[in-house]
Every structure is written in C-alpha cells, then in structure tokens.
MARSEVO-783004 format. One line per field, with one value per residue (C-alpha): x, z, y. Coordinates in steps of 0.5 Angstrom, whole numbers, plus 500, padded with zeros to 3 digits. Each point is the difference from the previous one (the first is absolute). Example, Ala and Ser with C-alpha at 12.3 -4.5 7.8 and 13.67 -1.06 7.14 Angstrom:
REM MARSEVO-783004
xx [525  502]
zz [516  498]
yy [491  507]
***
This chain:
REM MARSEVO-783004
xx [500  502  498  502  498  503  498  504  501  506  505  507  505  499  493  495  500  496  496  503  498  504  500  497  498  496  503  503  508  504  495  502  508  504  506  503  506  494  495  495  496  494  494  498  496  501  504  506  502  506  503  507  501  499  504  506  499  500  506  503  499  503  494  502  493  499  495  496  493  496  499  508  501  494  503  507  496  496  507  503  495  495  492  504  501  493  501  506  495  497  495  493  502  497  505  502  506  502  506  502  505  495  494  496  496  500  494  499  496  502  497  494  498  502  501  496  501  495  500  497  502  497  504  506  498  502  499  501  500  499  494  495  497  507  499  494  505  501  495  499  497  492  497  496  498  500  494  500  505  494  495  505  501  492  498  505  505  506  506  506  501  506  502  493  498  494  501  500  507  503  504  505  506  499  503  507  500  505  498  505  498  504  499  496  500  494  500  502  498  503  498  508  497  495  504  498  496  500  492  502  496  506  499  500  507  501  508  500  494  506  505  495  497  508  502  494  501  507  498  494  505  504  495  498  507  501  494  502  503  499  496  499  496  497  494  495  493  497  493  500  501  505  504  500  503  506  502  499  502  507  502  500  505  504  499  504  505  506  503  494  503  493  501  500  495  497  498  494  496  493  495  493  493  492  497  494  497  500  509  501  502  505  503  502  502  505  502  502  504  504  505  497  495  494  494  494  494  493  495  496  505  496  494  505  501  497  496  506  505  498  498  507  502  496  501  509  499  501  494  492  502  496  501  498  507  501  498  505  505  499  500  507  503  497  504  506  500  500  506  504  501  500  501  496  502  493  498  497  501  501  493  502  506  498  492  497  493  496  494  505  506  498  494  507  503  494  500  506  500  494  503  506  495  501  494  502  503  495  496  503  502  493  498  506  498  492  501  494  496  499  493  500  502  495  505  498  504  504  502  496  506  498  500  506  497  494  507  503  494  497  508  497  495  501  499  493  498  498  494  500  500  493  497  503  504  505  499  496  504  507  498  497  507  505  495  499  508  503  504  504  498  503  506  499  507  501  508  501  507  498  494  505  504  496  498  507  501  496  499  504  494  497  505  502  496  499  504  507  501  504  499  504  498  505  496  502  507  500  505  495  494  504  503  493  498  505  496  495  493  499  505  495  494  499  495  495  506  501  507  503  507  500  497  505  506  497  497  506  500  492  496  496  492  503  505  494  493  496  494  504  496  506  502  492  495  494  494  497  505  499  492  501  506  493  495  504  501  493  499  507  498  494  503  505  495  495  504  498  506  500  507  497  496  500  502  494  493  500  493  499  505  496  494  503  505  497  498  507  502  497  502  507  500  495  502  499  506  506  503  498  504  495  498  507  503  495  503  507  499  496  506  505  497  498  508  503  495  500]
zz [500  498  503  500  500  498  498  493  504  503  499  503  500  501  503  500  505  505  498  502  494  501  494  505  499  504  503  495  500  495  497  503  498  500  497  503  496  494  505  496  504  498  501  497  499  496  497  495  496  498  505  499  492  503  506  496  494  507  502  493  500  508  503  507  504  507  501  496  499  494  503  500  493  498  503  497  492  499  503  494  494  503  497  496  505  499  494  503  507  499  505  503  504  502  503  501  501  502  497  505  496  494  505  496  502  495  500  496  499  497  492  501  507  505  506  501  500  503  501  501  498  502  499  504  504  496  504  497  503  498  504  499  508  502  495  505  506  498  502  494  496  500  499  495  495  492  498  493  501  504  495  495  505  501  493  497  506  497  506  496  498  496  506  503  506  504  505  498  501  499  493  499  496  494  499  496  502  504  503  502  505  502  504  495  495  497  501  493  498  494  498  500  498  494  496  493  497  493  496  495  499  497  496  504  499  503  501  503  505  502  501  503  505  501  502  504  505  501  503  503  504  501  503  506  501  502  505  503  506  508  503  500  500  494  497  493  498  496  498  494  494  495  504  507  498  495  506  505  496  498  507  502  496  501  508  499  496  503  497  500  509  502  505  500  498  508  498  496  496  503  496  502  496  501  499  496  495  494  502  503  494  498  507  501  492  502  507  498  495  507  505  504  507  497  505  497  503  501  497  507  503  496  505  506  498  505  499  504  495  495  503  502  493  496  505  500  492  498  495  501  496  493  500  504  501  506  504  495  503  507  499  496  505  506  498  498  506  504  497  501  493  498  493  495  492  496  493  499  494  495  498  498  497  496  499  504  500  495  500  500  497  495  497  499  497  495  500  497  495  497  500  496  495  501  500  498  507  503  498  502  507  502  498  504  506  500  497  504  501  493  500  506  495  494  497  497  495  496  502  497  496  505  506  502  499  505  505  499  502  507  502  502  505  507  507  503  508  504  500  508  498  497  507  502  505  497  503  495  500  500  494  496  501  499  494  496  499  494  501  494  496  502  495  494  499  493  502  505  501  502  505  503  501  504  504  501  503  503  505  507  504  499  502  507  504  508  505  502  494  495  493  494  493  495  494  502  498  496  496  499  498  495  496  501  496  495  497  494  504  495  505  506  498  494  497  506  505  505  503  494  501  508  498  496  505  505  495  502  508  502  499  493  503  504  495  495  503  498  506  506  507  504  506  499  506  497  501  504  506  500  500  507  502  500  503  505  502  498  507  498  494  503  507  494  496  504  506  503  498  492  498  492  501  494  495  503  501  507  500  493  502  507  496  495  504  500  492  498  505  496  494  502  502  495  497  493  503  496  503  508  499  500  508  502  497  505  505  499  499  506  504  496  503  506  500  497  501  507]
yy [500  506  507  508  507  505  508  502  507  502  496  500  495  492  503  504  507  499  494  492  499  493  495  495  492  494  495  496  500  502  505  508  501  506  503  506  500  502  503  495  495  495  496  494  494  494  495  501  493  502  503  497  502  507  500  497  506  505  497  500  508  500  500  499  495  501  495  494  504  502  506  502  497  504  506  499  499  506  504  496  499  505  499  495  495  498  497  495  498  493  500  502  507  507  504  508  502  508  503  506  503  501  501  495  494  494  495  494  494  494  497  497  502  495  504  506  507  505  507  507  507  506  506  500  493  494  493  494  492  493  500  505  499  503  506  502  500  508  504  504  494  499  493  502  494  501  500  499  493  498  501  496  495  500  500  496  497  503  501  502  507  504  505  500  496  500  506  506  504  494  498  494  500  496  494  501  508  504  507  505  506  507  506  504  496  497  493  496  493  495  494  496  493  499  494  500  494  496  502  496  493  497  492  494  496  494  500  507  499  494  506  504  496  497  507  502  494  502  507  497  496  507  502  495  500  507  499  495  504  500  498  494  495  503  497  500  501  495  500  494  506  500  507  497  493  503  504  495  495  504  502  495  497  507  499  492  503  500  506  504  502  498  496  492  495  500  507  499  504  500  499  503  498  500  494  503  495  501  502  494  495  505  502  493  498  506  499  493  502  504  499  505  499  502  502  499  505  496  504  498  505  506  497  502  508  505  505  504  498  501  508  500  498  507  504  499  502  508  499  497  492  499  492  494  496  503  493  498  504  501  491  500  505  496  494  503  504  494  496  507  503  506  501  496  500  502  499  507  503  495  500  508  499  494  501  495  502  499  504  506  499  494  506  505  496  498  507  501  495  504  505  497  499  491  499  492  500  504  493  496  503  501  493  496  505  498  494  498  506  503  500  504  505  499  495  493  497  507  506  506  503  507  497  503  507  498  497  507  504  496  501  508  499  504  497  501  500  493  498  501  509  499  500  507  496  506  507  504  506  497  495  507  503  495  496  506  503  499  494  496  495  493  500  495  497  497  498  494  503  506  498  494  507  504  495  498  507  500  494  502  503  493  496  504  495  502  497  497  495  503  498  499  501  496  502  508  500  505  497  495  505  503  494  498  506  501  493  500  499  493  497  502  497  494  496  501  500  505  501  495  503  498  493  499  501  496  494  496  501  501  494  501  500  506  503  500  501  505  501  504  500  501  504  502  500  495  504  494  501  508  499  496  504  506  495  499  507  503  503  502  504  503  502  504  503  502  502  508  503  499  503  498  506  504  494  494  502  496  500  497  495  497  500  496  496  493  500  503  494  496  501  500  492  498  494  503  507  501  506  502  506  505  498  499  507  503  496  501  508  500  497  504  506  498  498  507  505  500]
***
C-alpha cells in the first residue's frame, strides 16, 4: 500500500516548507526508500521481475545499492533513464518518486494496470494511495459517490472507468500513465506504453504457424520463469479452461527445474481448482498429467460461504462488484490461504490477447473479414463456428449471398437496461439525468487485432482481487502482449477455432480434450450454487434493503423495492433465470455504500 499528501506550493529543498508532506507507505517493508545524497526518495507498491538484469545494468554504469529493494532499484533508474525507466521495468508497480532538487513529484503506474493507483487534486492539495480508503484520512477530502458511474454500474453493470472512479473528486491514473507534478505548474500526464499491433488479417501458412507457435511457448516460459519469485510455497489456479492449464501445467514443469532457483521438488506448486461439474473431466485430465499437490475444492463447499464472508468480500473492493464469482474466489483463497500460500500464478489475460471469446471476438473477426472483401472465407468461417445453429440465424441449406450484410449490421446494437428497471426500482429523478445525457454508442470493432488490443490495455482493474493472496499474470509479460500483437489475426482465430496459436503451442503438452475444447465454464460460478447462495440468505438481503438507514437513496427508489422484493426475489432464483445480476447489484451498491460513505 502506498499513500501520501502532499501541497504543490512552496516547495524547499527535500520537502515542503512548513508541511510533513512525507512521501509515507504502510507497513510493507521495503516500500519507502531515501536517498539524500540526491534528495529524492519514494514510495511504492508492487512486483518487479527482472530486478536482477536491472541491478546488474546499474551497477555496470556505477551505480552503488545499498539494499536489495525494489523501491532503491526504482530510485536508482528514474535518476539514470529518467521517464524511460519504465519501459525497462517488467512487472505489476504503482510508484511516486519525489525529486527535490528539480521539485517534481513523479507517478507511474505499470502497463496494464496490475496495482492501483488513485489520486486527488484540487488546486495545490495532491494526494495520492493505492487504496482509496486512506486517500480520506485527509480531511480535506468529502466522500461523495459518482453518480454518473452508479447510473453505468446500474444501467449496464459496468465498474471500470479510464481515469474515473465512483467517488466523485477521486481519479486513478491510467494503467500505462505517468503524472508529473511541480509547484506552480499544471500537472502533466503522458501515456508511455500503447504497443502497436499488426491490423492485417495475413494467409494462413502451416509452417509459419509452427514457427510462431514455437516462439511463442518460448516467451510464455520466459514469462512464468521470471515469476517464480519468493514467497514460497507458490500455487495455481485451474479451472479446467485452456488458460488456467497451460499456466499451470508449465509452472509446474518450470518449478521442478533445477535450473529455474526455485526451489526443490519438496517445494511443489500448489494446484487450486473448484470441482464444478461441468470442469471437472477437464481438471482432472490436467492434474493427472502434473506432478504438483492438487486441491480439489467441492463445490458443496459454496454451501459453507456465509453471508459475513461474503459482505467482507464487497466490502474489501474499491468498487461495487459487477460479477457473481465472488463465491468462486472467496473459496480458492480460503484453500489457499489454508496451506500458506500467498502467491498464486492466473491464466487471465489469454482470452484478451488471444481471442478467447467467441461471442465478442469471433464476431470482430468476421467483421474484419467482410471488410476485407473475402466473402468466400466469410462463409465458411461462419459455418464452422455455427455448424450447429444456423437455422437460428435463418440458414437452412446455402447461404444467401447478403447475409454478411445483415451480419455486419446486427453488430451495432446498444445495451439496454435489465429488466429489473421497468418497475421504478430506480429512483425516477436520477434515472431521468444519467438516462438522458449524451453517451457514446458501444463501439463496433471491424478488426479483431484492434479490440483484443484495447481489452488487453485495459485488464488491470479487473484483476487487482482483494486480499493477502497475491496473483500473477503469466499472459501479461509485455514482451509476450507484444510479440503476440505483432501476428497476423489468422493466426489467433482459424477454422471456427479461437486462441489457434496457443492450442497449437501447447498440443503436445496439454491433453487433447483439453487443448482442444470448444465449451468453457471455467472458473464461472454456476448460476445454480448462486440462486442457493440467495436462498439461504434471503433475511440477509431483506434486512439489506429494507433497512431504516437507506444510503441508496437518491439512486434506488426504496419504496419500489420492499414493494416488489419478494417477486424481484423470485425472479432472481427461478429456474428459468439466467442473469441474478440485477437484484444483486442492488445488493452490492447498498454495502459498497454503507462501507465508503459513512
């Protein structure tokens, strides 16, 4: 955790005249470092891989370390490379370094956004944390939610913003961003890293997929290998998916290399996985194929998540949550938690960079191809993908030869509000404003390289999970995200086939029903264990919304809500419900409030 306040007036030497402005951090050791000698110092948070090639370099240039912290090697290269230093960092960081000599306070966030970094400013008052609960410890600071992120958070059950978040005078710094801040100066933002990716479909070739694939698994290996830091013992999450068993199933091959300085064989990677049904053929064709202890979670156990765990679990997030795999996570960490490990290695991302889902990324990629002008391959795309559902979209036997043009157009069509908004359970007044401003159209992407690309930017937020487990992102390497983007888009999706290139890589070390599946549950919560989850908890949620103290007000119409509890209820554990979202987003925003507002 990192936290500090600070005024950008009057400004003397290592500090600020008649302020203990302090550059101050929690109590992670390591994370506050000072040198005099250069009147800078600096706080951080976070994880740099390749903090050894970096020392060595310093060093080269006579650069003399004191310690063996992060924060000191962070110091030592923004006084070398300046704003360059981050492009040499591998790694998750949020960091702000003060340069008294120059009287500049320097902030950075890493790529893709693994460690937060919030912030307020409001004339000469800047202060800035990796939590926004200590932002408030100044005084100066209201707690004032944003309303126009509820209305999208209600309206659409969007939680991640660009610079926005939902309290009102509070920004975050953009994942790949720096800030740089002096007295009397206006403060100046630059985006560092927005790698370039390659629009080009390109022609399928057998031999260079070989290649590809070939170089790929090579930096995906590079990847885990410079992960496999302290502390130990480390662990893995999988689900039974394609991502979660490429990660586990090479770390676990890294962990037992005695090259690799991790450890001996009595130091296993720690398997994690939830036994959900549908999974549960795949988890165990991949822990077979392992060496690692694997912990098979039952998912009985969902039937053990109280009521208080899961409050404790929306309550510890900085932002109302949108999805129902919190019971998912709460569970993992649990087990986890319980044979001490602290770090676990995640297969997100490689859905992103790869495209992995189908209903988004397989319809960009068509997309493009139309474009293109290769209807032929259009075709026969289309067919491979919805072998089995063409009728659904009106096709029995051939394909009317404008097809593609109807395809193109149904691309365009804009969210609209649950279902559970019809009965007023908004507050009129507030759905009125936030409903009737000008807000853009959901952007129709006709290049499968250029939406993988913004998602990819653009995941941190959703993967800074709350508590002391701390996860690491294979996928992420930036070397990796960029090598990945520099590929023709043929090679990612092929014949009805998403992530082509990764299947391939890995056909000779996954088992083939998991290397080649098609259907993905995953790490997903069944809808099932969540509708029992509310049942059992029903007083729970009434006692939540129906409470005197109502701090929703002014976004939920209260009194629409008791009204209607019991068949919004109903309609939320029906057999026939797909999506309980609505009712529990009430839920969550009511805590979240209760929590951050008080």
């Amino acid at each position: 955790m990192i936290r500090s306040t600070l005024k950008r007036s009057e400004c003397c030497g290592g500090g600020y005249a008649g302020e203990n402005i302090g550059l101050r951090c929690g109590s992670r050791q390591g994370m506050f470092f000072e040198d005099i000698d250069t009147s800078t110092r600096i706080v951080y948070s976070g994880e740099i891989y390749n903090y050894s090639e970096l020392r060595n370099e310093l060093e080269a240039l006579g650069v003399k370390f004191r310690s063996g912290l992060d924060s000191e090697l962070l110091l030592h290269a923004y006084a070398e490379w300046g704003a360059g230093c981050q492009e040499k960092l591998n790694g998750g960081w949020a960091f702000a370094i003060w340069d008294g000599r120059k009287r500049e306070l320097f902030c950075s966030r890493d790529r893709f956004g693994l460690r937060p970094f919030y912030y307020f400013l409001n004339g000469d008052l800047f202060v800035f944390g990796s939590k926004i609960a200590e932002l408030f410890s100044c005084q100066a600071i209201k707690k004032e939610p944003n309303s126009g992120a509820i209305f999208d958070y209600l309206a659409f059950n969007r939680s991640e913003f660009s610079e926005k978040t939902f309290f009102k005078d509070i920004k975050q710094l953009e994942a790949g961003c720096w800030l740089l801040l002096s007295p009397g100066k206006e403060p100046v933002t630059n985006r560092y890293y927005s790698p370039r990716y390659n629009p080009e479909m390109g022609e399928f070739n057998e031999k260079t997929l070989k290649k590809y694939s070939a170089e790929f698994l090579e930096l995906l290996k590079s990847s885990i290998r410079a992960r496999m830091l302290p502390p130990y013992p480390a662990g893995g999450t999988l689900s039974g998916g394609m991502d979660s068993s490429t990660i586990c199933r090479l770390a676990d091959r890294i962990f037992g290399e005695k090259e690799s300085g991790c450890g001996s064989r009595s130091e296993k990677l720690k398997i994690f996985s939830i036994g959900w049904k549908d999974e549960l053929k795949y988890i165990k064709e991949v822990s077979g194929a392992v060496f690692s202890s694997h912990y098979l979670i039952r998912p009985e156990e969902a039937g053990e998540i109280s009521w208080g765990e899961m409050e404790k679990a929306v309550l510890a997030s900085e932002i109302p949550l949108t999805s129902t795999s919190e019971i998912g996570h709460i569970m993992v960490a649990k087990k986890a938690g319980s044979e001490k490990v602290k770090v676990l290695f995640d297969g997100c991302g490689g859905d992103e960079l790869l495209g992995g889902y189908p209903g988004r990324y397989f319809n960009a990629y068509l997309n493009q191809i139309i474009c293109g002008g290769d209807i032929p391959r259009f075709v026969k795309e289309f067919k491979t993908l919805y072998s089995n559902r063409l009728r659904e979209f009106g096709i029995d036997g051939e394909m009317d030869p404008g097809f593609y043009k109807i395809f193109l157009k149904t691309q365009s069509g804009a969210p609209q509000l649950s279902e559970f908004f019809l009965d007023e359970t908004v507050d009129r007044s507030f759905l009125r404003k936030y409903s009737s401003l000008s807000r853009p159209s959901p952007r129709l992407f006709l290049n499968l390289q250029q939406i993988l690309w913004a998602d990819t930017l653009n995941l941190g937020n959703d993967y800074n999970l709350p508590g002391l487990i701390r996860y690491r992102y294979p996928f992420l390497d930036h070397r990796l995200v960029e090598y990945v983007f520099s590929l023709p888009a043929c090679y990612k999706i092929h014949n009805g086939w998403t992530k082509y290139l990764l299947r391939t890589a890995m056909s000779d070390i996954l088992p083939k029903g998991v290397c080649w599946r098609k259907e993905k549950i995953g790490g997903m919560v069944p809808i099932s264990i969540w509708k029992d989850f509310l049942r059992r908890h029903r007083n729970k949620l009434n006692d939540l919304l129906t409470g005197r103290k109502f701090y929703s007000e002014g976004f939920l119409n209260q009194k629409a809500i008791v009204k209607r509890l019991d068949a919004l209820f109903e309609a939320a554990v029906s057999p026939g419900t797909t999506d309980i979202s609505g009712l529990w987003r009430f839920a969550n925003l009511e805590l979240w409030l209760r929590k951050n507002m008080r």
